[in-house]
C-alpha positions as CSV (number, residue, x, y, z in Angstrom):
1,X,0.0,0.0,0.0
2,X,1.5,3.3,-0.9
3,X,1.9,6.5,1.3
4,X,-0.2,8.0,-0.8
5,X,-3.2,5.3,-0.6
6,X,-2.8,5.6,3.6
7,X,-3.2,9.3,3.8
8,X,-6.4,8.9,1.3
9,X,-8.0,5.8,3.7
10,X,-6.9,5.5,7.2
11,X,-5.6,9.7,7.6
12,X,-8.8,10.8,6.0
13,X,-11.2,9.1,8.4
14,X,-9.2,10.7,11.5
15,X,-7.6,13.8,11.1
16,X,-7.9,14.8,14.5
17,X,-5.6,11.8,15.4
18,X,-3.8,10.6,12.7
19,X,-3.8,14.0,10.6
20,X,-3.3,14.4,6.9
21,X,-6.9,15.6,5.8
22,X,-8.6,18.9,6.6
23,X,-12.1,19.4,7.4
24,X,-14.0,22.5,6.3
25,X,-16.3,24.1,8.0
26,X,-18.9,25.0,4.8
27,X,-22.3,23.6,4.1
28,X,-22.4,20.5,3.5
29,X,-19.5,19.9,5.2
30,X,-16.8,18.2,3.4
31,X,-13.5,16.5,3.7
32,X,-10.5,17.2,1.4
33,X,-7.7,15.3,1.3
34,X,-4.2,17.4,0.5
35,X,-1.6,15.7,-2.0
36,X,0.7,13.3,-0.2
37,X,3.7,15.2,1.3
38,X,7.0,15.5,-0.5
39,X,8.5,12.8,1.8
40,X,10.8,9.9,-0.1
41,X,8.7,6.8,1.7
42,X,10.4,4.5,-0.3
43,X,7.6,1.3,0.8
44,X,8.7,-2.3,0.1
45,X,6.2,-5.5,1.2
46,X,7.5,-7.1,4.3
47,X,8.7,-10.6,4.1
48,X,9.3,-12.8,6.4
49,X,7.6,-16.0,7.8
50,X,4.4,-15.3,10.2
51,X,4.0,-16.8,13.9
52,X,1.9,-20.3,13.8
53,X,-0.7,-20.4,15.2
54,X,-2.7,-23.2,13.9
55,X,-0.4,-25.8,13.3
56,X,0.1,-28.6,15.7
57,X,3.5,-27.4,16.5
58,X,2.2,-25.0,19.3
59,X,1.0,-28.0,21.2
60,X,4.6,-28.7,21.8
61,X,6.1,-25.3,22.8
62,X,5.9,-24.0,26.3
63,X,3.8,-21.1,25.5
64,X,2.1,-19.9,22.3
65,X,0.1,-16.3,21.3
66,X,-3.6,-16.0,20.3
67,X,-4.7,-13.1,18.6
68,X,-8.3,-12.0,19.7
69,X,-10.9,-9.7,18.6
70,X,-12.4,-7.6,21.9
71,X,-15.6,-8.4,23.3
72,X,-18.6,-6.2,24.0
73,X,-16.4,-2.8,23.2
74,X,-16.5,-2.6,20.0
75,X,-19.0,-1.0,17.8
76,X,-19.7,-0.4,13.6
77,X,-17.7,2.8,14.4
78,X,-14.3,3.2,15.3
79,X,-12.4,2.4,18.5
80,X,-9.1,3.9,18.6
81,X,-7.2,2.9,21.5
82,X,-7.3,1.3,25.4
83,X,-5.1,3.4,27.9
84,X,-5.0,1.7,31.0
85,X,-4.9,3.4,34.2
86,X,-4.4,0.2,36.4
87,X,-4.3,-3.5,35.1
88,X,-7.6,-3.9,34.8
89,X,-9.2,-0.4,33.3
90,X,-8.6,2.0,30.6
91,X,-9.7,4.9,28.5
92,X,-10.9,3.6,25.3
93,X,-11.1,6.5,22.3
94,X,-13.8,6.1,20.2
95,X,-15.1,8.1,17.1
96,X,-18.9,9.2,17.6
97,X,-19.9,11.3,14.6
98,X,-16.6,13.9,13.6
99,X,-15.7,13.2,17.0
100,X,-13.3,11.5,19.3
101,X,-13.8,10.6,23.0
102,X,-12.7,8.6,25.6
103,X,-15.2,5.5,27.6
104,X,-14.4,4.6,30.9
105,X,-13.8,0.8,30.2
106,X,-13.2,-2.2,32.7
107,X,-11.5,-5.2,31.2
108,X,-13.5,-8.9,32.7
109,X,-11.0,-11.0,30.8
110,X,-8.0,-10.3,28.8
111,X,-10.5,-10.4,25.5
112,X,-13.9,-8.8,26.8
113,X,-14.4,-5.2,28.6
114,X,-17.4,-3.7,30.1
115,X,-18.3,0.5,29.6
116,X,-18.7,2.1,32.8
117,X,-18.7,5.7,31.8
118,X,-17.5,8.5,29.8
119,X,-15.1,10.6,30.9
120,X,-15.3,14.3,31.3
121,X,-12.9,16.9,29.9
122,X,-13.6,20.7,29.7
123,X,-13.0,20.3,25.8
124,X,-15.8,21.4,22.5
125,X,-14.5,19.3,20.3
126,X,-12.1,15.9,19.8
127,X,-10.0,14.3,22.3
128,X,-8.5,10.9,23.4
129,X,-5.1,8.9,23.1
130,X,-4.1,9.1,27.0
131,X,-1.4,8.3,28.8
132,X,-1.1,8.3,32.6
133,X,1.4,8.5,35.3
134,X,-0.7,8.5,38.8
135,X,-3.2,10.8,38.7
136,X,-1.3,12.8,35.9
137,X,-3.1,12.2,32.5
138,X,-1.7,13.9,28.9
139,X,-4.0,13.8,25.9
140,X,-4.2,14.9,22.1
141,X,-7.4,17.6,21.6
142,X,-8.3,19.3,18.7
143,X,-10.9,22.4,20.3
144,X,-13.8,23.8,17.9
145,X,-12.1,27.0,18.2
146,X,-8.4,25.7,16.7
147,X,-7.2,25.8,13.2
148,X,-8.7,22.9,11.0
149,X,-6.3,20.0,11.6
150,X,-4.6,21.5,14.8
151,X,-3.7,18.7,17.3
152,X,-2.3,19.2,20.7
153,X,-0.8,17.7,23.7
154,X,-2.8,18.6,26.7
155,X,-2.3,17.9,30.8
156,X,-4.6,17.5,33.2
157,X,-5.6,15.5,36.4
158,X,-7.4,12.7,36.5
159,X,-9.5,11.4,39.4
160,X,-12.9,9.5,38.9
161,X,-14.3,9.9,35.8
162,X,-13.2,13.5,35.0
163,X,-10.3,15.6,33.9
164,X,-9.4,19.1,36.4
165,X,-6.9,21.1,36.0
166,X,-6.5,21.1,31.9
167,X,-3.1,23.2,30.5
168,X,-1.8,22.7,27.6
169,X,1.9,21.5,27.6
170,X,3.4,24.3,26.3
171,X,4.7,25.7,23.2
172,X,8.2,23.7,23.1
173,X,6.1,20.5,22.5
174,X,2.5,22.2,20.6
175,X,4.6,24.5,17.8
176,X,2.1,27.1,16.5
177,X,-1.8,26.9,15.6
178,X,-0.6,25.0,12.6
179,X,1.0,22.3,13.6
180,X,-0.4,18.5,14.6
181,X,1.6,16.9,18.2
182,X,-0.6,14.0,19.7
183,X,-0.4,10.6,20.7
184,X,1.3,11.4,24.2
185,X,3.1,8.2,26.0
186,X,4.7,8.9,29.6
187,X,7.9,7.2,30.6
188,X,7.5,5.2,33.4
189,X,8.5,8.1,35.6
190,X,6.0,10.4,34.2
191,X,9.6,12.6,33.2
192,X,10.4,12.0,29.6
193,X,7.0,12.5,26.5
194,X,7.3,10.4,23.6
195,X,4.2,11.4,20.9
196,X,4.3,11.9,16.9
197,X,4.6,15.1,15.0
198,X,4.4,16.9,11.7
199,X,6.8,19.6,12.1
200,X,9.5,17.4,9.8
201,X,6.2,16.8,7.3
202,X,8.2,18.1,4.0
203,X,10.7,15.6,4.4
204,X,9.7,12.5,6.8
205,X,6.3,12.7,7.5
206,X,5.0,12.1,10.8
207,X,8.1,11.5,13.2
208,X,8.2,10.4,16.9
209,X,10.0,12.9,19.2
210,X,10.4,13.0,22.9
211,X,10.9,16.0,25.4
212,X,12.4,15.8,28.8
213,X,11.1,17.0,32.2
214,X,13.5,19.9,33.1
215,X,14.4,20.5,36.9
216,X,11.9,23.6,36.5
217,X,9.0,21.4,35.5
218,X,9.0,23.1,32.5
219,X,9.5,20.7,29.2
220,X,12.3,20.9,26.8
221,X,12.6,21.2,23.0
222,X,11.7,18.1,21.2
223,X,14.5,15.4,20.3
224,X,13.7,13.2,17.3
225,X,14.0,9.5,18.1
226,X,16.7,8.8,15.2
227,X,16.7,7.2,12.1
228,X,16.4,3.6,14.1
229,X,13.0,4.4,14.8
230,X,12.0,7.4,12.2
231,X,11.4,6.6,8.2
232,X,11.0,8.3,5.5
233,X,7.4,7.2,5.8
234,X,5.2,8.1,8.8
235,X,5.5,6.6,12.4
236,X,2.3,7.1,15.1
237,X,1.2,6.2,18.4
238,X,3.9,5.3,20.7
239,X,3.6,3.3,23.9
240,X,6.7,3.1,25.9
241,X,6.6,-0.8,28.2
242,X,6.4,-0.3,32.1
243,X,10.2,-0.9,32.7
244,X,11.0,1.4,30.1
245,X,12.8,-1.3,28.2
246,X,11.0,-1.3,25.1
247,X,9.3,1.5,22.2
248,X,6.2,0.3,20.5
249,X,4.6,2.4,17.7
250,X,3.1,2.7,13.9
251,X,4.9,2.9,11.0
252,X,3.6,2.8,7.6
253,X,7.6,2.0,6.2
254,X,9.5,1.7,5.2
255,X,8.4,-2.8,5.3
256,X,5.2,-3.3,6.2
257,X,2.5,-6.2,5.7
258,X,-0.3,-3.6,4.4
259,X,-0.3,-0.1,5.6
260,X,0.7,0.4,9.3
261,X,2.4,-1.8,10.7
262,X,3.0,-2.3,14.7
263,X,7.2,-2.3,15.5
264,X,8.9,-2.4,18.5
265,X,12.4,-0.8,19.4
266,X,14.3,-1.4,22.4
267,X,15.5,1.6,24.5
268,X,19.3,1.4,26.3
269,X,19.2,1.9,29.7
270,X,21.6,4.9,29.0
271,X,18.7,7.0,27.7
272,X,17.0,7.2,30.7
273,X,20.4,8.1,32.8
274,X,20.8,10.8,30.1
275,X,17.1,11.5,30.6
276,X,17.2,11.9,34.1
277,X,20.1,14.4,34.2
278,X,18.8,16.8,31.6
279,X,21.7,16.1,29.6
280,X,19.8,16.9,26.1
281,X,23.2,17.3,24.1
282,X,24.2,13.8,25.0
283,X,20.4,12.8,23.8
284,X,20.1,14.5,20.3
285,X,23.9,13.3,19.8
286,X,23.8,9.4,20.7
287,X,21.3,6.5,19.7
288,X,19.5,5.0,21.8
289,X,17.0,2.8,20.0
290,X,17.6,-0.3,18.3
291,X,16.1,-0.7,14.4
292,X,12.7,-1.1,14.9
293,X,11.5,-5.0,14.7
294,X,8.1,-5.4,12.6
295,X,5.7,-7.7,14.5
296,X,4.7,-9.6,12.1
297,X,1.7,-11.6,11.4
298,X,-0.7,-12.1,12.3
299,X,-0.9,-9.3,14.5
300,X,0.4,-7.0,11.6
301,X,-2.0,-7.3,8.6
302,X,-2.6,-6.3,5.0
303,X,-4.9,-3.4,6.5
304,X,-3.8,-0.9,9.3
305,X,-2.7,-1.9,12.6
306,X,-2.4,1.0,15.3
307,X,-2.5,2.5,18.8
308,X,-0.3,-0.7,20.8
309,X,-1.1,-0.6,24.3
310,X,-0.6,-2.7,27.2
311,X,-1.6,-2.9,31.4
312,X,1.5,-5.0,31.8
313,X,4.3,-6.9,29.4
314,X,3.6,-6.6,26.0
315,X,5.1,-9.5,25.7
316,X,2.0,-11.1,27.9
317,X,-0.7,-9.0,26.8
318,X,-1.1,-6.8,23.7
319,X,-3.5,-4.4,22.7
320,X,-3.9,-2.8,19.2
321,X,-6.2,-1.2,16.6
322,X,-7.3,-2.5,13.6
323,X,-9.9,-1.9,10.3
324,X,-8.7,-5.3,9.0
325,X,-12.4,-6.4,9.3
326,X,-13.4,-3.2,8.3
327,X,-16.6,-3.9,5.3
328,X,-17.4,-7.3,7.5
329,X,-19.1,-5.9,10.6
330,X,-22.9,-4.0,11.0
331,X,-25.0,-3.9,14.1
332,X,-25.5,-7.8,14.2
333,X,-21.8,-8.4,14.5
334,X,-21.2,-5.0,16.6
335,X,-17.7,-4.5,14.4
336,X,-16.6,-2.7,11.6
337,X,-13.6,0.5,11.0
338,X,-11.3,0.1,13.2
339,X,-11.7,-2.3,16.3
340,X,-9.9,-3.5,19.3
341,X,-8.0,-6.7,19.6
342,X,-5.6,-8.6,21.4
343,X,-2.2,-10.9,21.4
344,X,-2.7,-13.3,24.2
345,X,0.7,-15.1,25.5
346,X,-1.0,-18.9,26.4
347,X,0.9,-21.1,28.4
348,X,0.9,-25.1,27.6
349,X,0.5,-26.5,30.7
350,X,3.1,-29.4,31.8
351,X,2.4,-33.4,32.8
352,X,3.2,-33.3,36.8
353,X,3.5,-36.3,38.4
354,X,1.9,-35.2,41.8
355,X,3.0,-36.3,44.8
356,X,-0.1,-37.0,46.9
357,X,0.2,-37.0,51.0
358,X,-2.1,-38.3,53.2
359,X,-3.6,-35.8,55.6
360,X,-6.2,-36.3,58.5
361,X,-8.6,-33.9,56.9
362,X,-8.9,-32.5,53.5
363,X,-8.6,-28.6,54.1
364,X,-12.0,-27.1,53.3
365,X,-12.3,-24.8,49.8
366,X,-15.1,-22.2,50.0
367,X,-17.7,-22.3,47.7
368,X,-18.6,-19.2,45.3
369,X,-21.7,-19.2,44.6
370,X,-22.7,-18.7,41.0
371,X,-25.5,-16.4,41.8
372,X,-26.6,-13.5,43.9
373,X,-29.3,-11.6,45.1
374,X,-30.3,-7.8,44.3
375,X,-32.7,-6.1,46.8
376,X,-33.5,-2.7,48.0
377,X,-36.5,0.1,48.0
378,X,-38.0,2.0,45.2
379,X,-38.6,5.8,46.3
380,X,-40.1,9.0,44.8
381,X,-37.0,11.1,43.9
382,X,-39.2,13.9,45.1
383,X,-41.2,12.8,48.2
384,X,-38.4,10.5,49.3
385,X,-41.7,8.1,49.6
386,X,-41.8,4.3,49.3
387,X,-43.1,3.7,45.1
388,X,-45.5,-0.1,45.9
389,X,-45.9,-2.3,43.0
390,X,-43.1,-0.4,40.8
391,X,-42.3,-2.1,37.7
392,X,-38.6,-3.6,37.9
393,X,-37.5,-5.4,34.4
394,X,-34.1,-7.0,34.3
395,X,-32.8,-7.3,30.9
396,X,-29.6,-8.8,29.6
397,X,-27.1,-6.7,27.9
398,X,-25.5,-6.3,25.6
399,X,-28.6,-7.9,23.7
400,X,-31.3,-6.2,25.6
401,X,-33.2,-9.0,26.0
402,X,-35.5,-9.8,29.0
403,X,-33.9,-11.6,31.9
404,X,-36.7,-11.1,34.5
405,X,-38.9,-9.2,36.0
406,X,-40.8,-8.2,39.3
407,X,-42.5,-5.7,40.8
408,X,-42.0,-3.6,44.3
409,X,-44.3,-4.6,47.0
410,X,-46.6,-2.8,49.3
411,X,-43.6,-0.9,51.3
412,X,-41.6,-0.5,47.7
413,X,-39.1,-3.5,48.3
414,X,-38.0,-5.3,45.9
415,X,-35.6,-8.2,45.2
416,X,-34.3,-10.1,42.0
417,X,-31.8,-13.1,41.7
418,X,-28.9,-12.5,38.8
419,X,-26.3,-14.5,37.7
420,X,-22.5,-13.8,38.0
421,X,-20.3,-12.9,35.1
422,X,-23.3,-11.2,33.4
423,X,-24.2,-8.0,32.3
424,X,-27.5,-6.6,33.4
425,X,-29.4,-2.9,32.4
426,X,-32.4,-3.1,35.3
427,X,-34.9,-0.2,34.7
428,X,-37.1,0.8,37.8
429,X,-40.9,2.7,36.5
430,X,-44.3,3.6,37.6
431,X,-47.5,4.4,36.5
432,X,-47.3,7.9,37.9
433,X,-43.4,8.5,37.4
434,X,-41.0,8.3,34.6
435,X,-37.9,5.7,35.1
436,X,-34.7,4.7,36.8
437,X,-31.8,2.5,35.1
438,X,-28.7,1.3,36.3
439,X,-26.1,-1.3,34.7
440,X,-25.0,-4.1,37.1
441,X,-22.2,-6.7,36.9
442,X,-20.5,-9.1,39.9
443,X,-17.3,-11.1,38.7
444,X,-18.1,-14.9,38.9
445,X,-15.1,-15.0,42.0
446,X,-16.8,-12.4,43.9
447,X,-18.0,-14.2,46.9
448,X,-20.5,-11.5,48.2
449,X,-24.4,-13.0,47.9
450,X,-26.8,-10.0,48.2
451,X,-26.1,-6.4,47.0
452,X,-28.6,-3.4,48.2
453,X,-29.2,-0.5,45.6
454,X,-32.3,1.4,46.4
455,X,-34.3,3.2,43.6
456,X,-35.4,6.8,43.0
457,X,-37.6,7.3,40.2
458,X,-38.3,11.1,38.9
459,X,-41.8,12.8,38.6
460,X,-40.3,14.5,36.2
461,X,-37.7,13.4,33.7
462,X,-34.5,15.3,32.0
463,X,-33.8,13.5,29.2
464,X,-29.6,14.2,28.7
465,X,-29.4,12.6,24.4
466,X,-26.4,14.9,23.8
467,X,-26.4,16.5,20.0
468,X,-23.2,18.5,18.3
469,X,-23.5,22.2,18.1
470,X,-26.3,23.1,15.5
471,X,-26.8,19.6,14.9
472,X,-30.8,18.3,15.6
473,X,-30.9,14.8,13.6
474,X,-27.6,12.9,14.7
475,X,-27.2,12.5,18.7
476,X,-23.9,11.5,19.8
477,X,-24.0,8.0,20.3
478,X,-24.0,8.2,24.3
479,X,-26.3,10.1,27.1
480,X,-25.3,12.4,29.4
481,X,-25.5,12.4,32.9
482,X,-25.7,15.9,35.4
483,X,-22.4,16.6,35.3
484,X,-22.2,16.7,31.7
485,X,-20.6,13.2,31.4
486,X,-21.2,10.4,28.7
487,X,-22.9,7.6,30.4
488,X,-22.6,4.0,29.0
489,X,-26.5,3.6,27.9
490,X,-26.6,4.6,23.8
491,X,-28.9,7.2,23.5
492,X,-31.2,4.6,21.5
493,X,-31.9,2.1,24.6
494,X,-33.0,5.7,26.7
495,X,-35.8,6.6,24.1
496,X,-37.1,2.9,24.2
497,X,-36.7,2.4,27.7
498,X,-38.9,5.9,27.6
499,X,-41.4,4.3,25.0
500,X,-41.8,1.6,26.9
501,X,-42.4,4.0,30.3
502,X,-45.1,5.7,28.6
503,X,-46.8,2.9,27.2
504,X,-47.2,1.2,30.2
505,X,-49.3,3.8,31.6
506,X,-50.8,5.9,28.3
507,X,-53.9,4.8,29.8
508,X,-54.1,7.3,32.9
509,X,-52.1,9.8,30.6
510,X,-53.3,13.3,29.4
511,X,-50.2,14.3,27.7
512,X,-46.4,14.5,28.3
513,X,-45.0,17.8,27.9
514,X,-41.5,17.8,26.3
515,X,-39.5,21.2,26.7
516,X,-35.9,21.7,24.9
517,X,-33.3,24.2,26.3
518,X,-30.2,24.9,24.8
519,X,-27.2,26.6,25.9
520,X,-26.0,30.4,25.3
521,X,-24.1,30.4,22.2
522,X,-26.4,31.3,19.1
523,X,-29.0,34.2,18.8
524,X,-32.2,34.2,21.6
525,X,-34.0,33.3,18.1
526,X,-31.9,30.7,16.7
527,X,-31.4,28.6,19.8
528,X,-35.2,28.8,20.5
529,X,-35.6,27.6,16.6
530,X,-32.8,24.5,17.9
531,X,-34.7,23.9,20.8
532,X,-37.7,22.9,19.0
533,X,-36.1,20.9,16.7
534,X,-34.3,18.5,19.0
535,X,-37.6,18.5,20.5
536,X,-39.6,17.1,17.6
537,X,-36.8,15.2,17.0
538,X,-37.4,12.9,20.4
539,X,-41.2,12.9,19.7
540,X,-40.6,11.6,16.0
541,X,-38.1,8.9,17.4
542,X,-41.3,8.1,20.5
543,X,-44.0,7.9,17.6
544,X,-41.7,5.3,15.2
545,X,-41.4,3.2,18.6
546,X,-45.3,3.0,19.2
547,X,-46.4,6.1,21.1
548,X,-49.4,7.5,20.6
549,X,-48.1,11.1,18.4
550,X,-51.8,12.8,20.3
551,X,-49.8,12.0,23.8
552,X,-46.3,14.2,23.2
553,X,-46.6,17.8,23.3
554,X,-43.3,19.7,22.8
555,X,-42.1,23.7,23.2
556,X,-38.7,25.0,23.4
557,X,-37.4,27.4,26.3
558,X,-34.2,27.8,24.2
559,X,-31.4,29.6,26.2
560,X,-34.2,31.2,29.0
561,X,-33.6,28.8,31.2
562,X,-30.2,27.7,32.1
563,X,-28.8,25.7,34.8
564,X,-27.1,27.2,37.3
565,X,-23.4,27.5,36.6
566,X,-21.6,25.3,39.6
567,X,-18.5,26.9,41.2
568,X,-14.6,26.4,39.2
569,X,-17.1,24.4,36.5
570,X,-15.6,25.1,33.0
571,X,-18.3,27.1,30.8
572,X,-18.0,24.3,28.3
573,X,-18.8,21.3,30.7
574,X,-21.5,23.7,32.1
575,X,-22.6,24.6,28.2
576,X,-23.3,20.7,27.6
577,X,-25.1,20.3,30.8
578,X,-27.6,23.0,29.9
579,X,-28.6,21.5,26.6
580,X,-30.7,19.0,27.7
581,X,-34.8,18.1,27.2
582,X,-37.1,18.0,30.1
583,X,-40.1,16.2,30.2
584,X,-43.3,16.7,32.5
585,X,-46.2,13.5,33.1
586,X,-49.5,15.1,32.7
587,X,-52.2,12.4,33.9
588,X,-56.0,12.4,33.5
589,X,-58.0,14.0,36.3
């Protein structure tokens, strides 16, 4: 595949990330891909012989590697990247509409993940591709406000499920409006920043550089990582290993199996003594990396394999990117673009001849049990009032299909049995009220046996489907909750859970009143136009899932009625909290 065949497929569908296409802001909008660069990426095929794994051979080695699609992360749109916080949970970056964000993801097994949450960063616009060192996060943003094709390298601190603190990092690493840095990757001691740049674009493409932590705190000028690493062609996405041993990254050349091609380098230990002394003469002057070693397949493919990641040794456990299903996927298979996967490192277990000792007693193993119990109280969110004979529905996820179901009885308990190691959504809803949902999950090694969660269901309903600015037809892909956070539920399973809420009790309904409010930016006019429309947008959504159109009544408030701005919040989380839908139960005398 040539340079110029990569920027035109897997550059154009990310320029936030990857870079190389612009997007203009006209009506309709459009993208335009720029000629290639004037870089000699001189591309040969790779060749070499691929790992085995189907042969019978494996059965005889101590270990083999299997290479693993994700489960129940990825979607027909695009998943970017998984950067892990602890062992077990990450950041993915996923594309939703033009675009990027980052899902709070837990990882059950080495090849399945759960969503948990968004995560919240004072940004209007893209963002994703973390790294962190403690509670210190760097990202790559591209604002609504920057130049078309801007990237940057961004700080902030990260605690829960939002970012505080954001400041850029500083014009020796973010070059001018112009320019595209992203992909940050901390050092192991959070002291040395390896990402990829354009500012060498005329004559090698997309480089890696790293900058070192200065005594001041301040970072210094960028230092290529050398010709062992750099091509003529373009290198991305670099992970550096926890004991700072090894470089992975992206290259699209100059030997590849397709386009890019996952390498790794390894780093001598005398670049982090260098490092750590500030000695950045020693570190432009001396090479530190060895040639980068293609990974071959069939982790590298004839499509594009990106973004390597990994909780622990790469050599154990591998993440990556990659479209090379791309065309094969829809909602039924919940694939397609680029998707997750995973190089496994499987141990063959050995014959042992066991040496078995009598004992008086046999030591006792507890037993887990593979089930569990779910109880608590439904209330008014109002009153604070025990709800009686509240609707609870159990449904299996991701599938959405019904597990169970129960109702509340006459003091508003309630109390379900669930299954370990399964996914559950459990909705809460009343004749009189709207709904409550709530995801719930126990590991099947968990040994607890009941979990409380009590129940508040609202009188009235603010209904958080998220839309980009000016937009009315295509909700991001995720709800919001009242901080302004993406949530796990898609915005689809909220309006049917809704449709199914109203339908249960249309009988003892007069109407329900929708009202849209926007946030400030726009005319008084324009937003009230906008507020309307996102309106009639829910209503048409309600009618195609069954609901009586004669029920739904909409008006927008527009900008009248903001919420009220919380102290320190950022005016853009604040801005996306405000543009929201309320809804109001009017029932029949």
């Amino acid at each position: 595949m040539t340079v110029k065949k990569i920027n035109c497929i897997v550059l154009f569908i990310t320029y936030v990330f990857l870079s190389g296409c612009a997007l203009w802001r006209t009506e309709p909008k459009q993208l335009y891909c720029p000629p290639p660069p004037r870089q000699n990426c001189q591309h040969r095929d790779w060749n070499g012989v691929p790992y085995d794994t189907i042969s019978e051979n494996v059965k005889k080695l101590e270990w083999y590697w299997s290479f693993e699609q994700v489960k129940q992360i990825n979607t027909p749109n695009d998943e970017w990247c998984l950067s892990f916080y602890t062992n077990n949970r990450a950041v993915l970056t996923y594309s939703d509409e033009n675009q990027q964000k980052g899902m709070l993801i837990r990882m059950v097994n080495p090849d399945k993940g759960t969503m948990e949450s968004g995560i919240g960063v004072p940004i209007d616009g893209s963002y994703g591709a973390f790294s962190f060192n403690g509670e210190e996060a760097a990202f790559s943003a591209s604002q609504s406000e920057d130049v078309v094709g801007n990237s940057n390298i961004y700080f902030g601190k990260f605690k829960g499920n939002l970012i505080t603190g954001m400041k850029s990092a500083g014009e020796m690493i973010n070059k001018n409006d112009y320019s595209w840095e992203s992909q940050p990757a901390f050092s192991p001691d959070g002291n040395v920043l390896f990402y990829s740049s354009d500012i060498n674009m005329n004559t090698t493409g997309h480089d890696l550089f790293f900058s070192v932590k200065m005594p001041d705190g301040k970072w210094s000028e960028p230092i290529n990582c050398g010709d062992m690493v750099n091509s003529q062609c373009d290198e991305l996405t670099p992970f550096v290993t926890k004991n700072g041993k090894e470089l992975y990254f992206s290259s699209s050349g100059p030997e590849t199996v397709g386009g890019y091609d996952i390498f790794v380098s390894q780093i001598s230990p005398d670049f982090w003594n260098y490092a750590k002394r500030g000695d950045l003469q020693s570190l432009r002057e001396k090479n530190f990396f060895t040639m980068g070693e293609n990974l071959k397949p069939p982790l590298n493919t004839s499509a594009d394999e990106l973004f390597p990641s990994s909780p622990v040794a790469p050599d154990s456990l591998l993440y990556y990117s990659s479209n090379q299903k791309s065309g094969e996927g829809g909602l039924v298979m919940m694939q397609g673009g680029f998707d997750m996967y995973v190089r496994i490192k499987n141990i063959v277990p050995k014959k042992i001849v066991q040496v078995i000792k009598k004992v008086e007693k046999e030591p006792e193993v507890p037993q887990v049990s593979p089930t569990y119990t779910l109880e608590g109280t439904v209330f008014n969110a109002t009153t604070n009032e025990p709800v009686p004979d509240a609707e609870i529905t159990v449904k299996q996820m991701p599938e959405r299909t019904k597990y169970t179901e129960t109702k509340s009885d006459k003091q508003g308990d309630y109390k379900v049995k669930l299954e370990k190691n399964k996914e559950y959504e459990i909705v809460a809803q009343a004749r009189d009220l709207f709904f409550d949902a709530f995801s719930m999950r126990v590991e099947p090694t968990d040994t607890l046996t009941y979990i409380e969660r009590d129940v508040y269901i609202p009188e009235n309903l603010t209904l958080r489907i998220n839309f980009p600015t000016d937009e009315y037809m295509n909700p991001y892909r995720y709800t919001i909750d009242s901080n302004g956070v993406e949530t796990s539920m898609l915005w689809e399973s909220a309006i049917e859970i809704l449709a199914e809420n109203i339908m249960k009790s249309k009988d003892y309904l007069e109407k329900i009143v929708f009202v849209g409010h926007t946030d400030d930016v726009g005319t008084e006019e324009y937003n009230k136009q906008l507020g309307q429309r996102r309106v009639d947008f829910i209503i048409a959504q309600l009618v195609k899932r069954g609901v009586p159109a004669k029920l739904l009544e909409g008006r927008s408030a527009g900008e009248l009625e903001p919420l009220p701005q919380r102290t320190d919040e950022d005016i853009k989380m604040w801005r996306k909290r405000c543009r929201r839908v309320e809804l109001v139960k009017v029932n029949k005398s």
